[in-house]
C-alpha positions as CSV (number, residue, x, y, z in Angstrom):
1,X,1.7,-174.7,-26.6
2,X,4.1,-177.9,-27.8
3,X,7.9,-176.5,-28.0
4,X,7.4,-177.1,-31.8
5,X,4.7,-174.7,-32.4
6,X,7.0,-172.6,-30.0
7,X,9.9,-173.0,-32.3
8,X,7.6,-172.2,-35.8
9,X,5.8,-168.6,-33.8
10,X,9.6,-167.6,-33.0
11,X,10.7,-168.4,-36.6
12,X,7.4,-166.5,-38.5
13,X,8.0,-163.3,-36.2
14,X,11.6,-163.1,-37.3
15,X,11.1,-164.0,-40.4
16,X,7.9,-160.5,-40.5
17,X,10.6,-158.4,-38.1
18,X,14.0,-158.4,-40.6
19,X,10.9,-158.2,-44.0
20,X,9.6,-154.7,-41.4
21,X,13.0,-153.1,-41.2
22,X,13.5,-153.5,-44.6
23,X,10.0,-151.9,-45.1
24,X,11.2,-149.6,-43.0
25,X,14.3,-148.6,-44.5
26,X,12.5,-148.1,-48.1
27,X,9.8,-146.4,-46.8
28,X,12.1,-143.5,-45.1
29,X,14.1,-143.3,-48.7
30,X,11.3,-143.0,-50.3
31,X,9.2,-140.6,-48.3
32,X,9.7,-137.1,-49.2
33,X,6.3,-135.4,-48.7
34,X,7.3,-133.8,-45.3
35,X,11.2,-133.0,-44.6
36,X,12.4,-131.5,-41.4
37,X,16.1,-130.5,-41.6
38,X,17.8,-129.9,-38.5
39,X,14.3,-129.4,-36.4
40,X,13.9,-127.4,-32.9
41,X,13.5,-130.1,-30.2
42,X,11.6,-130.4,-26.6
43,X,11.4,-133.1,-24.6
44,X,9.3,-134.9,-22.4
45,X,10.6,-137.2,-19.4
46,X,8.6,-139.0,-17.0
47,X,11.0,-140.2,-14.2
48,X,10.8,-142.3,-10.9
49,X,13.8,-143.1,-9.4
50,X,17.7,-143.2,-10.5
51,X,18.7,-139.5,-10.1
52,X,22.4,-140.2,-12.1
53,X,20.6,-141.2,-15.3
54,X,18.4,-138.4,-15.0
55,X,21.6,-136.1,-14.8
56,X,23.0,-138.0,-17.2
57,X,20.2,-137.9,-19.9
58,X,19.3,-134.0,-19.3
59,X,23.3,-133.5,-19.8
60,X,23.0,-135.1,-23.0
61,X,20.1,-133.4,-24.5
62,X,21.3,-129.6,-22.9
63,X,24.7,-130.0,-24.8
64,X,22.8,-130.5,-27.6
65,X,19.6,-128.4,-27.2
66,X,20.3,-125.9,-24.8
67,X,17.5,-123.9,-24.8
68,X,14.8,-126.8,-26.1
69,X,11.6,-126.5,-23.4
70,X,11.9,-129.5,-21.5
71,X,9.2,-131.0,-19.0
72,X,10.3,-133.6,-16.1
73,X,7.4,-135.1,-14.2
74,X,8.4,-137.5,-11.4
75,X,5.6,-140.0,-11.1
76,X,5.8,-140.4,-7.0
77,X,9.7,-140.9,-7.0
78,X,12.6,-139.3,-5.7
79,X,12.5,-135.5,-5.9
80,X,13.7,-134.3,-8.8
81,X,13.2,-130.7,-8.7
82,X,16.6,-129.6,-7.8
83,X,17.9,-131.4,-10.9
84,X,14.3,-129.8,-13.0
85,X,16.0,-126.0,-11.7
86,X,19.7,-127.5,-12.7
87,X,18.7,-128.2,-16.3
88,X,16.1,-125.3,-16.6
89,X,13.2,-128.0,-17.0
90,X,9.8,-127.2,-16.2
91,X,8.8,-129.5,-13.4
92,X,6.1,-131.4,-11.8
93,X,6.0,-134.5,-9.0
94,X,2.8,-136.3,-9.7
95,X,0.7,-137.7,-6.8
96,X,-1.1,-140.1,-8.3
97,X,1.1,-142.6,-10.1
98,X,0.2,-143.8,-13.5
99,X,3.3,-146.6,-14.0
100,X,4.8,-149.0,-11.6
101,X,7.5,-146.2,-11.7
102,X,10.0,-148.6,-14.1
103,X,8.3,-148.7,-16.8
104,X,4.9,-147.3,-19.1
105,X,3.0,-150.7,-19.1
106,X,-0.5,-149.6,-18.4
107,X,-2.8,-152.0,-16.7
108,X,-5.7,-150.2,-17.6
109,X,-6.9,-147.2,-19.8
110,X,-7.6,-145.6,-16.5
111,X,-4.1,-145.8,-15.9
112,X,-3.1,-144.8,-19.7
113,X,-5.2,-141.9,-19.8
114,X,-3.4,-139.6,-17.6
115,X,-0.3,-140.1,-19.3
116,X,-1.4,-139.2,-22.5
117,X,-2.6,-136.0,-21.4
118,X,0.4,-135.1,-19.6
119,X,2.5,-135.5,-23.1
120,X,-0.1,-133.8,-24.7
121,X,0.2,-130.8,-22.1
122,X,3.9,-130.8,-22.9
123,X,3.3,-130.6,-26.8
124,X,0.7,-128.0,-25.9
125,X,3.3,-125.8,-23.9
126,X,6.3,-125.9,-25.6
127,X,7.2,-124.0,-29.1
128,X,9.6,-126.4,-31.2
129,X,9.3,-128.8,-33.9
130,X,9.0,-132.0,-32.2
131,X,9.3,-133.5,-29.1
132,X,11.4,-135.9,-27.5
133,X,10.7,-138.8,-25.3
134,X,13.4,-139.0,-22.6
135,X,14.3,-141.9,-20.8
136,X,16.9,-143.1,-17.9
137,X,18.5,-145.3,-20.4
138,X,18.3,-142.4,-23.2
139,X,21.8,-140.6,-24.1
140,X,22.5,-137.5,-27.0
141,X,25.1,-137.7,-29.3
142,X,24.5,-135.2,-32.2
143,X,21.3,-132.9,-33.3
144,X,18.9,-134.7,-35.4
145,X,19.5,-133.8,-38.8
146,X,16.3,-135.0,-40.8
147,X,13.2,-136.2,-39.6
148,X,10.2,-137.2,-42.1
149,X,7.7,-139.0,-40.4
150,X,5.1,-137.3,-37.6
151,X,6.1,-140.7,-34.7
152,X,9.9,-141.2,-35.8
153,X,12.0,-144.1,-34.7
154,X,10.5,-148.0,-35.1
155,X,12.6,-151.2,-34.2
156,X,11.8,-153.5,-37.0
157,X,10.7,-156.5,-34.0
158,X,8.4,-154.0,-31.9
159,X,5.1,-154.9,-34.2
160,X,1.8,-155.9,-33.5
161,X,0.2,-159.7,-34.6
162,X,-3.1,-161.2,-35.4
163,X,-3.6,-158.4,-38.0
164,X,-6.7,-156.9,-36.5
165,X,-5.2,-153.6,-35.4
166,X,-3.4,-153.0,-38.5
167,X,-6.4,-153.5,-40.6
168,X,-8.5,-151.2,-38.8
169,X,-6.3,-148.3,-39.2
170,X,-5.5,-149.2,-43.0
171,X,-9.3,-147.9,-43.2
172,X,-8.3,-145.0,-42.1
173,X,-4.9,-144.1,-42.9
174,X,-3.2,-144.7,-46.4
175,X,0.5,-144.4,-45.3
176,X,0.8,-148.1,-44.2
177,X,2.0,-150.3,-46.6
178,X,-0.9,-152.3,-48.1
179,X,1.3,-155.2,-48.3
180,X,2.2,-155.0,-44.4
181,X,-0.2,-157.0,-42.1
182,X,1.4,-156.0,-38.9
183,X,2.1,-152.5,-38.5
184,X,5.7,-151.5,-36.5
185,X,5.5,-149.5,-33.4
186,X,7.3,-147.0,-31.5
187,X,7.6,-145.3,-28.1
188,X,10.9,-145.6,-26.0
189,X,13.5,-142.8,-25.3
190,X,14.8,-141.2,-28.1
191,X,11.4,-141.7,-30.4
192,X,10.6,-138.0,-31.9
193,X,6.8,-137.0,-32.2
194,X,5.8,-133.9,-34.7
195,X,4.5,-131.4,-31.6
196,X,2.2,-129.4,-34.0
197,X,0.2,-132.8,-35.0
198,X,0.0,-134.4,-31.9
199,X,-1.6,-131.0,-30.4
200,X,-3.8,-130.9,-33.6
201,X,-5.2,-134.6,-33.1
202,X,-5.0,-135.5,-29.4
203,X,-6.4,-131.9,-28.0
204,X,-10.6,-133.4,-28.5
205,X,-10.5,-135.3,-25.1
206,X,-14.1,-136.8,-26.7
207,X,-12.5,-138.0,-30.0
208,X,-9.1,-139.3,-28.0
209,X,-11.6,-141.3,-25.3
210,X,-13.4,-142.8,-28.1
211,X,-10.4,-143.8,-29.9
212,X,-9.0,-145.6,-27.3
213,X,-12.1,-147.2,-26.8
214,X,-11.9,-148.5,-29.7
215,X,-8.3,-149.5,-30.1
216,X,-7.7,-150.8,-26.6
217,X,-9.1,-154.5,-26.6
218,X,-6.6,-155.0,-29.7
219,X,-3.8,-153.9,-28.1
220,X,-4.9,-155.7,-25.1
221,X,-5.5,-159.2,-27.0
222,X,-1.8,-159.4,-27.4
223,X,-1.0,-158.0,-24.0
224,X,-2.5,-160.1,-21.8
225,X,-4.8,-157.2,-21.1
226,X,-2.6,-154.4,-20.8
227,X,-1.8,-151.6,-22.6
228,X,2.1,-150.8,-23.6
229,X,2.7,-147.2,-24.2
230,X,4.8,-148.2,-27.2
231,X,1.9,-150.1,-28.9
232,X,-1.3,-148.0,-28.0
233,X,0.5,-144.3,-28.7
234,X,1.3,-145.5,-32.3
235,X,-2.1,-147.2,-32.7
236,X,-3.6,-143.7,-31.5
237,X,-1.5,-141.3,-34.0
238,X,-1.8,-144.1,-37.1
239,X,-5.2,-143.7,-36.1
240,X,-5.6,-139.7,-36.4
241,X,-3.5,-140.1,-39.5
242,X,-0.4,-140.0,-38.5
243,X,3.0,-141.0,-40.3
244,X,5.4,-143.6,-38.6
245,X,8.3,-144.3,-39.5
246,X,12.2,-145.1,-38.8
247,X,15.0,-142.3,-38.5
248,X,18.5,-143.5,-39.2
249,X,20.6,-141.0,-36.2
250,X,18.9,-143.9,-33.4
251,X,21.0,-146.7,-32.8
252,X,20.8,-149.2,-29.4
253,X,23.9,-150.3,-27.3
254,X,23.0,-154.0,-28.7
255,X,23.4,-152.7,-32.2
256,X,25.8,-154.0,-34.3
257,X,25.9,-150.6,-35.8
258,X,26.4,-149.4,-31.9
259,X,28.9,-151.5,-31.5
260,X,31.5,-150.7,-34.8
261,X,30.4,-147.1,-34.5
262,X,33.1,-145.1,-35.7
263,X,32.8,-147.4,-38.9
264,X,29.2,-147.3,-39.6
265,X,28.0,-144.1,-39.3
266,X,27.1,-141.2,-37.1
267,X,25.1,-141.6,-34.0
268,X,22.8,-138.9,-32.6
269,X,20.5,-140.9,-30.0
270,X,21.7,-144.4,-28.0
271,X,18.3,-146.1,-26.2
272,X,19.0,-149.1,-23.8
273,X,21.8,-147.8,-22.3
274,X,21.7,-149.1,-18.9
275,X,25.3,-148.8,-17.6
276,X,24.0,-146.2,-15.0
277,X,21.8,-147.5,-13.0
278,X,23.3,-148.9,-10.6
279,X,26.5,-147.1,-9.9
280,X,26.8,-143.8,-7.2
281,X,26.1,-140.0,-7.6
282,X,29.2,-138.2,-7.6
283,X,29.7,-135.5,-5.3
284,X,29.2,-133.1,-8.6
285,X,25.9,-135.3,-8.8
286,X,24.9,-135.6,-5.3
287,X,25.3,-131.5,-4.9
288,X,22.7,-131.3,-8.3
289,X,20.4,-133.7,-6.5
290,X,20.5,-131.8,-2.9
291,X,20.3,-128.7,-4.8
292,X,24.0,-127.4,-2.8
């Protein structure tokens, strides 16, 4: 590719990202078919490494939600189960790894699978409204105060291209914009999934299989062949009629809003912050981790 056709790509997908977030932005005004005030919360967290964020994040979410169910699986990392008993998690180490252990990048639906169905086994065995996704870089500020959408929180430059995928599930569900050809995704810490739908759609293993049959080579085409959890997860509950959507209490450390925070608003959930990961446990830490 010539750095001008370079320059032109880069231009066209800012250009769709800022037109997405203000899609975004009317479409959570103007949605008012389902309303959740103040929603019950659970939360799923797949781990690896980096024992201080986990402390960190579960600190966050217990002030918050102190009795919300929350699941920990460590996929073939440190043990984590002294910190799972600390936080009252429900706790599993997982033998055969799904990730790479830094990230849900799934080289294959073999791969993919097995992480689905863990999320959906924490949906199916918890109680509350929705469920969290918890990550090391994930912190709690506040309790979510409204959610409307069944897959909540989308950054306005995580969409897909090519407008294949987003035409296939316009055939199937009327909640995306007709005029958007590139549907937004979502899927990092501090997205919010309605627990009742996702246990509703995603418990048929033989209708899940065959949808991700079916959605996989688009996601693929623009993944060099593999699957994001991001991309394919919103794909899946778009495609099972799901709502998704954008929830205005998630803000990132790069943020402008982040950054002039006591001016623009309250914050309830900060993704990307990374300022953890490499410093020391405490001793307060270290005893949580040894389980002293």
């Amino acid at each position: 590719m010539t750095l001008l056709k370079k320059i032109i790509k880069g231009v066209k997908f800012r250009l769709e990202s800022h037109f997405l977030r203000c899609v975004a932005v009317f479409d959570y005004l103007k949605s008012n078919n389902n309303i959740y005030n103040k929603p019950s919360m659970c939360a799923f967290y797949q781990c690896y490494k980096r024992p201080k964020c986990v402390i960190a994040t579960l600190t966050s979410f217990r002030k918050i939600y102190l009795d919300g169910t929350v699941h920990l699986f460590c996929d073939q990392g440190d043990d984590m189960s002294h910190i799972a008993s600390h936080f009252n998690c429900r706790y599993e180490y997982i033998t055969n790894r799904t990730g790479n252990g830094t990230t849900l990048y799934f080289l294959s639906k073999e791969r993919l699978i097995p992480y689905v169905k863990r999320l959906l086994f924490a949906a199916q065995n918890s109680k509350e409204d929705f469920l969290m996704i918890l990550e090391d870089d994930t912190i709690l500020h506040n309790k979510i105060r409204k959610l409307k959408f069944d897959w909540n929180c989308i950054k306005s430059n995580h969409h897909y291209s090519g407008g294949g995928v987003t035409s296939l599930l316009k055939a199937r569900n009327s909640s995306i914009p007709s005029y958007i050809r590139n549907m937004y995704f979502a899927g990092w810490g501090g997205v919010v999934l309605n627990r009742t739908f996702f246990v509703e759609h995603f418990s048929n293993e033989k209708e899940l299989l065959v949808a991700i049959d079916l959605l996989s080579p688009y996601i693929q085409g623009q993944w060099n062949g593999a699957l994001p959890m991001d991309a394919i997860l919103t794909a899946l509950i778009l495609y099972f009629g799901g709502t998704v959507g954008w929830y205005p209490g998630f803000s990132e450390v790069q943020y402008w809003r982040y950054k002039f925070k006591p001016f623009l608003g309250r914050i309830d959930v900060v993704h990307n912050d990374k300022s953890l990961y490499n410093a020391p446990l405490s001793k307060w830490e270290n005893k949580i981790f040894q389980g002293n």
